[in-house]
N, C-alpha and C positions, 0 to 999 in steps of 0.2 A: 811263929814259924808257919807261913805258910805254904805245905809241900805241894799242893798240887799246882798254883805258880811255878814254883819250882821246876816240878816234872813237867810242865808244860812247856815252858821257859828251854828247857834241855831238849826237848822231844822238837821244838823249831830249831835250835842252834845242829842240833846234828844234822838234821832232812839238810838243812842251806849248806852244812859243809859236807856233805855226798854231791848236792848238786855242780857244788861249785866243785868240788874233786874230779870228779865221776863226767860230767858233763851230763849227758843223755843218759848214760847209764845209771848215771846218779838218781836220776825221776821213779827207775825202776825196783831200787833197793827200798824205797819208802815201808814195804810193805816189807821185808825183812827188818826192819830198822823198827817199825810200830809192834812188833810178833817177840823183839828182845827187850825192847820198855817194858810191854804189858809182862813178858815172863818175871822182868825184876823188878818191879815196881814195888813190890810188897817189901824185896830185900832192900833195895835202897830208901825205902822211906825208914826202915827199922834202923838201919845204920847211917841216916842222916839224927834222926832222935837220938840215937846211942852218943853220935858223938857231938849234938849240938848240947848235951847234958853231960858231956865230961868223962861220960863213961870208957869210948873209945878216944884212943891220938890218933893223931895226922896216919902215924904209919900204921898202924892197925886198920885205918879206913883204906887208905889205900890197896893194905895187903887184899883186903876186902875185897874193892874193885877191881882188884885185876883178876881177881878169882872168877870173875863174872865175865871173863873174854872169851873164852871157850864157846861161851852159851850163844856168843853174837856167831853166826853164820850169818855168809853176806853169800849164798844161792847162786844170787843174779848176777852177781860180780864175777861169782868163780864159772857161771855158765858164758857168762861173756868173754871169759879169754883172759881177764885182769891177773896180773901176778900175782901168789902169794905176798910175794912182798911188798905190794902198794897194798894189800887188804892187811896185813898186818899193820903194817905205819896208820892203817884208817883207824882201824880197833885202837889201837894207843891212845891216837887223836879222842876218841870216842873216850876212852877209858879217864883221859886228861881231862877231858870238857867236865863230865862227871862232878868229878873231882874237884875243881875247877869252884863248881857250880854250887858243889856243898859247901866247900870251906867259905866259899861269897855270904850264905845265907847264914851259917852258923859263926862269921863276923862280924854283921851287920846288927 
């Protein structure tokens, strides 16, 4: 398993889908978006090993991640006028890609 592909891997698939969400404002979030990787980064590599070793299920990884939404503040977005509600649907997205991205690595 290589996590830091991974983390990497994750850290372009999100920035490209703020951009392409967001448009302009999407460019601005980068630095919110690089501030909630580096916070979780230590949690999701533990709970990528936890469950690429059996320890944790799907649902427990997930319950996981979405535990981790709270922590995403998107600043720029909400300084820009963006609705809660397309910044929730982002976080989801984000929460999904995740997600996503671990069960890929821990199938493969």
């Amino acid at each position: 398993m290589n996590f830091e592909e991974l983390f990497n891997d994750l850290k372009e698939e999100i920035i490209t889908e703020a951009k392409e969400k967001f448009g302009e404002q999407g460019k601005d979030i980068i630095a919110d978006m690089e501030e909630y990787l580096a916070h979780s980064k230590e949690k999701l590599k533990k709970w990528t090993i936890l469950f690429t070793e059996g320890n944790i299920d799907k649902e427990e990884l997930a319950w996981l991640l979405q535990s981790q939404k709270d922590l995403l503040i998107l600043k720029t977005l909400q300084d820009a006028g963006i609705s809660k509600i397309s910044i929730g649907h982002f976080k989801n997205k984000i929460i999904d890609s995740v997600f996503s991205k671990v069960l890929t690595l821990a199938l493969s």
